[in-house]
N, C-alpha and C positions, 0 to 999 in steps of 0.2 A: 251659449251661442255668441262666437265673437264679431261684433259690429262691423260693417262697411264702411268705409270711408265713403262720406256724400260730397260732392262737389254742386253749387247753385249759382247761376249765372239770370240776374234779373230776379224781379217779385223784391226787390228792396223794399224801406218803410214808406207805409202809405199805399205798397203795393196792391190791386183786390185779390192777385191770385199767388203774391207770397206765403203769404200764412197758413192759407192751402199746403201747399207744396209741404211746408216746414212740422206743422202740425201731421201732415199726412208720413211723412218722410221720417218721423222721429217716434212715433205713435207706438208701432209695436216692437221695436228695440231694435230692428233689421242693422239699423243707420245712424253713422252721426255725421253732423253736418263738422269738415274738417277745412274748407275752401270754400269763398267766396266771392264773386262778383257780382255785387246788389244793385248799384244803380248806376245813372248817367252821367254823374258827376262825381269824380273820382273820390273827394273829398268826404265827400256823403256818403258813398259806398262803404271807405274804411272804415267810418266812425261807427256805421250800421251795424257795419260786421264785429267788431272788436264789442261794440253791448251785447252781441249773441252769443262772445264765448267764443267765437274764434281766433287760436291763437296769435296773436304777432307775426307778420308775413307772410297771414295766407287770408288775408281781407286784402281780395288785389284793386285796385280803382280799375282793371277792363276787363274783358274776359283774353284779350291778347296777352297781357301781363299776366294773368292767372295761367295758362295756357305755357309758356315759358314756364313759369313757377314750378307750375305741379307736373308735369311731364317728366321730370327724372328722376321723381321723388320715391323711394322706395316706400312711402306712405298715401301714395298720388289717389286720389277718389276711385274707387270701381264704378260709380256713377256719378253722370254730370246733367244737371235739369236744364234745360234751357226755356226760362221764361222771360221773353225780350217781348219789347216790338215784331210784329209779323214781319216786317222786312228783312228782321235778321236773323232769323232763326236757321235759313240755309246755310250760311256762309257760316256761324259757329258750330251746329252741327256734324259739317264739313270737317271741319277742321279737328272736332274732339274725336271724330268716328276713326280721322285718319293715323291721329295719334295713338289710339288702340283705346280712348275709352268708352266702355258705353254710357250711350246717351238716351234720357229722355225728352222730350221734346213736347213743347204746348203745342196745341193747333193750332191756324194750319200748319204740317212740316215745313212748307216750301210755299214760294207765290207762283208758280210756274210745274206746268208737267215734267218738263225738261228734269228741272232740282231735282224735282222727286225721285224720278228715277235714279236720277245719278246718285241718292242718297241711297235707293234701294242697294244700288249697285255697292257703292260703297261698304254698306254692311256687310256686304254677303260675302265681301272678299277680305274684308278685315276680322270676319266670323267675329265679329261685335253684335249686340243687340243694340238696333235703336226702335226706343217705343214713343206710341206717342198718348197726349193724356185725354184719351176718351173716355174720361173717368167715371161718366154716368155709366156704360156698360159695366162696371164691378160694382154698382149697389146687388149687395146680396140677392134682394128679389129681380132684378133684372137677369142674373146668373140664375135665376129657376126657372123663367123665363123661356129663358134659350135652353134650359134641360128640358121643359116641357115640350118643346118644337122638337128638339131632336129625337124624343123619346116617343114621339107620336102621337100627343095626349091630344093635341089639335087635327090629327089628320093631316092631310095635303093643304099646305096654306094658300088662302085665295086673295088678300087681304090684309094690307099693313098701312093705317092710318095714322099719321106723325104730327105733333104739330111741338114747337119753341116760340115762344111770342111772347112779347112782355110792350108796355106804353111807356118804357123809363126813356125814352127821347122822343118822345111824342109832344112834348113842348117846344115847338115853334120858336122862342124867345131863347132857349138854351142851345139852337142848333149850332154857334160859337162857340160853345166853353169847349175848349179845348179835352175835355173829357170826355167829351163825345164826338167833334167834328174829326178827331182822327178815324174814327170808324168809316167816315163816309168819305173820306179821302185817300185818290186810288194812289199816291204816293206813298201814304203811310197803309194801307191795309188791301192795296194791289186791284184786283178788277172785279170784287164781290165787295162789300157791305153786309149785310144783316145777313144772308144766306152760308156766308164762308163765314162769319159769325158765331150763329147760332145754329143754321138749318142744316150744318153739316153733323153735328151734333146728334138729329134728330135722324140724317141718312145713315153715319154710321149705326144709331141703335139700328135702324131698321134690316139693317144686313145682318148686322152681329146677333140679333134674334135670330132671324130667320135662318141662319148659316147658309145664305147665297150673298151676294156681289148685283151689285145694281149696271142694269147693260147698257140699257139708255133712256133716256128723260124726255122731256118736256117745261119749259118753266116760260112764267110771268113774272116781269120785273115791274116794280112801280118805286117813286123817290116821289111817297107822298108830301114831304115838304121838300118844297122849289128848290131852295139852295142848296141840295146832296146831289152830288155828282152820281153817287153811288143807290144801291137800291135799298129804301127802309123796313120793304115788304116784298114778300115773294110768297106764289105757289108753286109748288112741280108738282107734276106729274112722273113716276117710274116706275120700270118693271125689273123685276128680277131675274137672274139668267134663268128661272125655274118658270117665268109667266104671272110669280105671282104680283098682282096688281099692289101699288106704291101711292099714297094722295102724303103732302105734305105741306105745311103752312107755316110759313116763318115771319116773324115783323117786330119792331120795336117801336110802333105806334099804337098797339092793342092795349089804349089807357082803358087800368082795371085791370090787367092781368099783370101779374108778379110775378111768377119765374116761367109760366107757362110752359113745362115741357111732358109731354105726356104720348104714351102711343098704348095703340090698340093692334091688334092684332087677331083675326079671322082664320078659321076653318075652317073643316067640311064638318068638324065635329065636335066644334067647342070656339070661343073666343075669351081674350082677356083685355087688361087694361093694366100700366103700370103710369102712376104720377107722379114727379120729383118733390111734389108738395106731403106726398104721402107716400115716401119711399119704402116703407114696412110693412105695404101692402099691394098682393097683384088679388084682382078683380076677375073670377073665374067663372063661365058658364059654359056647364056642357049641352050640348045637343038637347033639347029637348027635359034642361034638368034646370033648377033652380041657380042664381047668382051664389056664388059662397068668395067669403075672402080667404087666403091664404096670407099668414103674418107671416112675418121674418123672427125666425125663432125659434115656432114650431115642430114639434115633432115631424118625422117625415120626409121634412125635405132632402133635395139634391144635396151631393155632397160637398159641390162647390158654393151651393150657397150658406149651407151650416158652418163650412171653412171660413166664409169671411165675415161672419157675424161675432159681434165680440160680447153682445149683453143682450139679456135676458127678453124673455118676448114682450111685448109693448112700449120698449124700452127704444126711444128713436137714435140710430145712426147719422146724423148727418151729411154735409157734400164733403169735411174733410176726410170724413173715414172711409169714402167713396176713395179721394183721392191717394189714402190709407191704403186702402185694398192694391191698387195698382204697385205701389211698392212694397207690398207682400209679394205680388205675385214677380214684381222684378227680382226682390230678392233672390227669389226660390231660383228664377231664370239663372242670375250670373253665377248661383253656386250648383247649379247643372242637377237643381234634384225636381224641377216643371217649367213646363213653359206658360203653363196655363189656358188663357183666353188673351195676352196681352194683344191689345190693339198695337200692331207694328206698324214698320216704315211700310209696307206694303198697300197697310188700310191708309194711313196718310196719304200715298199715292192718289188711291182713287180717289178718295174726298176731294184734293187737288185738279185731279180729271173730271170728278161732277161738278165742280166749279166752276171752269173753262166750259165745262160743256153746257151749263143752265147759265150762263152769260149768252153763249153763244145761240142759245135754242130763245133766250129772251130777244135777243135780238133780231130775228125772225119769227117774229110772230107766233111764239110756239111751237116752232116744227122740231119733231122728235129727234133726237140725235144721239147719238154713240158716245154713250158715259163714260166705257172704259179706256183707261191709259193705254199707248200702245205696246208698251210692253207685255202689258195680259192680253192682248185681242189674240 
């Protein structure tokens, strides 16, 4: 199997979600990293890159200069990651998508509905792929998850309970350090905090289980400490185009909880439970039958979920192999033999529409409103 050229733009040293990317993106041989621009200071970036083994003049100091570089290269990246600041993810995006190459892209795609679409658009007319990295949807058990739902094993779903919460800024005294106060500032992270954050996270699984689209919402915003502009705690409330009932709870003041991401999920004939602390196991009751677990590994399972498992049963996968999984599944996309389950520019979309719209529903007291972008209504 002859490798891809990877192109990475951001996640430099020191970054939290480089290593991600790099370990996930080199994991199962798909890729080699051939181009990069790592960080904000040019200088820094080069050096970065040239200890990772990338050759002499393609550790660019921007992604503009990477962008010139590699565009005529007859070795140029078939994919390009874009892990920046949320501010700029549109405008490089933009610009890789139009050059012909595909892109993956962190969350959110875009700070605006507008972006989005125009990225959608963009893809669709450059017949490019851009994904984006909803990377908890490809832990294996969450992919059995979603084959359970569609396969019936739940019945008609009534019921999807989400929650992302963690206390890691929940000290008052750090609301400064620069490592955090950009989260809650709408110049660097746009007009959501904690919910475009984290809680979008927690709405994509909820669609991507269920395989519906969320129509419209309800949300409570609160900035339990004084000085965020932005929100450090959210509930919504949605439904699905299907009816079924959505509860969702998002914060990074919940001291005592660590990664907190966990959802449930409700039938008429069964419910489960999947938790990122215990990603190798979904939590199954049917109707009137005892709890059983289902391991990732197992005999049995779905075929997507056997696909992305790489070791033995009890044996734990990780978040990188999560983010692993997603460039398996890219792989497969740019050489035209699946598309998979990637989370597209499309889902970016609406995440960016629930956004805008549980700002805008926070700011009314709650009043329910119209989730979807307008390009899908």
């Amino acid at each position: 199997m002859q490798r891809l050229n990877w192109g990475l733009i951001g996640g430099g040293e020191g970054s939290q979600i480089g290593p991600a990317h790099r370990l996930g993106a080199l994991a199962d041989g798909h890729f080699a990293l051939a181009a990069a621009a790592l960080d904000a200071d040019p200088a820094r970036g080069r050096d970065y890159g040239a200890r990772l083994g990338i050759a002499p003049g393609r550790a660019y100091g921007d992604w503009r200069e990477m962008l010139a570089g590699e565009r005529g290269r007859d070795d140029r990246p078939e994919l390009v990651t874009v892990a920046t600041p949320n501010s700029t993810h549109f405008e490089i995006t933009k610009a890789f998508l139009e050059a012909g190459f595909h892109v993956l892209c962190e969350k959110p795609m875009t700070m605006t509905v507008e972006e989005g679409e125009e990225i959608v658009r963009i893809a669709q007319a450059m017949e490019r792929i851009c994904a984006v990295n909803y990377c908890y949807s490809a832990y294996p058990m969450v992919r059995e998850m979603r084959h359970m739902v569609a396969s019936g094993t739940l019945g008609r779903l009534r019921l999807i309970v989400a929650s992302f919460s963690h206390g890691h800024h929940g000290d008052a005294a750090q609301a400064d350090n620069p490592r955090v106060r950009w989260r809650y500032d709408p110049a660097m992270a746009g007009i959501s905090g904690q919910f475009a954050d984290c809680g979008i996270h927690a709405l994509h699984m909820a669609s991507f289980i269920a395989g519906d689209e969320v129509e419209r919402l309800s949300a409570d915003f609160a900035s339990t400490i004084a000085s965020r502009a932005l929100e450090d705690d959210a509930m919504v409330n949605f439904r699905l185009s299907n009816g079924t009932v959505g509860r969702l709870w998002t914060s990074s003041v919940a001291i005592g909880r660590q990664h907190g991401f966990d959802i449930q999920v409700f039938g008429e004939t069964g419910g489960m439970r999947w938790a990122s602390e215990q990603p190798g196991q979904v939590m199954y009751t049917p109707l009137g039958g005892r709890t059983q677990i289902i391991e990732k590994g197992e005999a049995g399972l779905s075929e997507d979920a056997t696909r992305l498992s790489r070791v033995a049963i009890a044996h734990p996968e990780g978040f990188p192999m999560a983010v692993a999984n997603i460039y398996v599944d890219l792989a497969a996309a740019i050489r035209g033999e699946r598309t998979g389950a990637l989370p597209l520019a499309g889902d970016g979309l609406r995440s960016m529409a629930a956004v805008h719209a549980a700002v805008a529903s926070a700011g009314q007291q709650g009043a329910w409103v119209d989730a979807r972008p307008p390009m899908f209504r």
